[in-house]
Short mmCIF file of the C-alpha atoms (twelve columns), coordinates in Angstrom:
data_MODEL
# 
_entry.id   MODEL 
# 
loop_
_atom_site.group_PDB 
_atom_site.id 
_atom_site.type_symbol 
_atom_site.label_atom_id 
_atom_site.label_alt_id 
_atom_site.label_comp_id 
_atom_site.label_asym_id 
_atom_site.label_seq_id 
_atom_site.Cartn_x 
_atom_site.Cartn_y 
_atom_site.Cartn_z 
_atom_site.pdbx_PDB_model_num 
ATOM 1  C CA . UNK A 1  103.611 87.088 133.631 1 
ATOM 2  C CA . UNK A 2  102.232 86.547 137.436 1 
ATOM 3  C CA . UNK A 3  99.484  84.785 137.758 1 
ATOM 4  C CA . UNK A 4  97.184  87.087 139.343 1 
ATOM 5  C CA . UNK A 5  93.775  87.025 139.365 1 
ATOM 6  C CA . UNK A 6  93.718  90.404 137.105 1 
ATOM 7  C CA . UNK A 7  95.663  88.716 134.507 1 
ATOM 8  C CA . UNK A 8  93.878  85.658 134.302 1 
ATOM 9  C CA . UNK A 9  90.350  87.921 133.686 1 
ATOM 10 C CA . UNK A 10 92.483  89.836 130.871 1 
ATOM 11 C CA . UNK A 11 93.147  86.485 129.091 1 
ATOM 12 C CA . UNK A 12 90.138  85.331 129.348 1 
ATOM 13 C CA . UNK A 13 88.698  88.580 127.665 1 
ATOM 14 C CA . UNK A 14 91.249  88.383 125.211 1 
ATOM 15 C CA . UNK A 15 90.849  85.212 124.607 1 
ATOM 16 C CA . UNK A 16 86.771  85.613 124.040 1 
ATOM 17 C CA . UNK A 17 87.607  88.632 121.412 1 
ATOM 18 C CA . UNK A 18 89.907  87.253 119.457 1 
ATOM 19 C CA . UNK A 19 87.888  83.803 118.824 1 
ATOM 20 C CA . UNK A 20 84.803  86.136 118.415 1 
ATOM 21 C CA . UNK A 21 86.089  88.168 116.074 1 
ATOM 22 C CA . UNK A 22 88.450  85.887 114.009 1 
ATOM 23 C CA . UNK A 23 85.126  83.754 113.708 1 
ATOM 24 C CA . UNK A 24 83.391  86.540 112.875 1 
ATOM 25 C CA . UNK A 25 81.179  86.410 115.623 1 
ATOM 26 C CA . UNK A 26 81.188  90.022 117.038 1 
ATOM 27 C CA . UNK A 27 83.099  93.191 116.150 1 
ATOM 28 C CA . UNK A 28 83.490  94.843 119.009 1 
ATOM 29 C CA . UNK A 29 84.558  93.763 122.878 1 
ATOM 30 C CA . UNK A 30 83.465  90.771 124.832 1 
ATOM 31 C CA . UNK A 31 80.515  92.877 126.290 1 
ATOM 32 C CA . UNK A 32 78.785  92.915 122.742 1 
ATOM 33 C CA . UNK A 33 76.787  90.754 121.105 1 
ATOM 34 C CA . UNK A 34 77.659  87.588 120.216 1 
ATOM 35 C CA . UNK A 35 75.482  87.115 116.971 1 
ATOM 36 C CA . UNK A 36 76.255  83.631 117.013 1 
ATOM 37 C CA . UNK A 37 75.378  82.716 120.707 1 
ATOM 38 C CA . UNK A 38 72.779  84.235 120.786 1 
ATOM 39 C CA . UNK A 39 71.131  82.874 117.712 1 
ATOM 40 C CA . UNK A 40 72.002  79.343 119.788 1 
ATOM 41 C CA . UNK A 41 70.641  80.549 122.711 1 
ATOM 42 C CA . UNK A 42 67.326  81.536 121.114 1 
ATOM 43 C CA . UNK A 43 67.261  77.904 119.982 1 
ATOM 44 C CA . UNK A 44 67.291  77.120 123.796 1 
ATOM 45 C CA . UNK A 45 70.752  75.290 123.123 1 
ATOM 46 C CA . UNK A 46 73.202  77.332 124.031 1 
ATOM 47 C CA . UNK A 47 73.939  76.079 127.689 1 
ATOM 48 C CA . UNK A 48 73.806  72.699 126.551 1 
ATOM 49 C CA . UNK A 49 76.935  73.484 124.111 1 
ATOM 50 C CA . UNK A 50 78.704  75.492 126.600 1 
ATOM 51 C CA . UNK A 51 78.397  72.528 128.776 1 
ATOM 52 C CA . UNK A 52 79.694  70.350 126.097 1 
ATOM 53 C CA . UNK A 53 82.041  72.567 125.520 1 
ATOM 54 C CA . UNK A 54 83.521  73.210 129.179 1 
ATOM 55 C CA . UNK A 55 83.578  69.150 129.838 1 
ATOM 56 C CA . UNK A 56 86.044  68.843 126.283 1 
ATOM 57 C CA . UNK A 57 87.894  71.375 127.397 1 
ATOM 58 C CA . UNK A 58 88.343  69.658 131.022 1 
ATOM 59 C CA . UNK A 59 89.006  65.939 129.487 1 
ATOM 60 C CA . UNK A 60 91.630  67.723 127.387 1 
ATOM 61 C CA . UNK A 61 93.175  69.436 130.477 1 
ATOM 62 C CA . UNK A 62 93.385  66.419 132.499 1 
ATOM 63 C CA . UNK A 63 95.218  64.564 129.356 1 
ATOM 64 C CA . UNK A 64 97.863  67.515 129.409 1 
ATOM 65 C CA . UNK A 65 97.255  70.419 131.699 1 
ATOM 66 C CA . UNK A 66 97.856  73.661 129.476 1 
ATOM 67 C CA . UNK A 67 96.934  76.774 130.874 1 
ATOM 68 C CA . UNK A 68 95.115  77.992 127.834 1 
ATOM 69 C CA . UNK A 69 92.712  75.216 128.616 1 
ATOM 70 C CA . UNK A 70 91.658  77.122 131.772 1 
ATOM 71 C CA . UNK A 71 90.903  79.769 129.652 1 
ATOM 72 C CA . UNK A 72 89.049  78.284 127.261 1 
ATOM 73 C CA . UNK A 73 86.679  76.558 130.136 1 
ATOM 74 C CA . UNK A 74 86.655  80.429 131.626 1 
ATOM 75 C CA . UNK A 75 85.458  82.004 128.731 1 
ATOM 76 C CA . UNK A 76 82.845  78.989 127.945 1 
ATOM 77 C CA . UNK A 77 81.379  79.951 131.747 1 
ATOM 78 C CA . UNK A 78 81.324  83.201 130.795 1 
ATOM 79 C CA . UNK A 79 79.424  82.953 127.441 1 
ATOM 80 C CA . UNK A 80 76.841  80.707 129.964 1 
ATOM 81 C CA . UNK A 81 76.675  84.028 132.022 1 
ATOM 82 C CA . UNK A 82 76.109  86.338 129.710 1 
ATOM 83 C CA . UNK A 83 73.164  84.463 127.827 1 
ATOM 84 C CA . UNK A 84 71.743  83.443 131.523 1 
ATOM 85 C CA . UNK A 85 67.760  84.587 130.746 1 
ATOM 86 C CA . UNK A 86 66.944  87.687 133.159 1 
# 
């Protein structure tokens, strides 16, 4: 597959629905809730997490440079989007 910036977005959404739902998360498409991130985010500790969990994912990407990595740190940014307070 090229990498293109369109394919790179689809992964990424893939890659959110699929964890979401295997986890049990959310039902539907990335756009729905999240009934887990949200609960954190209520707790005011979501972005901290996300954080967390976007530095792991970089550490692990400089160790050995797989493109799901990139992904993962994507789809961590965009969980920090979506539960940015209005």
């Amino acid at each position: 597959m090229a990498r293109t910036f369109e394919a790179f977005v689809k992964e990424v959404k893939d890659s959110c629905e699929a964890h979401a739902k295997r986890k049990n998360y959310a039902q539907g498409n990335v756009d729905d809730d999240n009934q887990l991130a949200g609960f954190i985010s209520s707790l005011k500790i979501h972005n901290p997490h996300a954080i967390g969990e976007i530095i792991c994912k970089c550490v692990e990407f400089l160790k050995d440079p797989k493109p799901l990595l990139v992904v993962k740190i994507a789809g961590w940014a965009w969980m920090i989007y979506k539960y940015l307070p209005e």
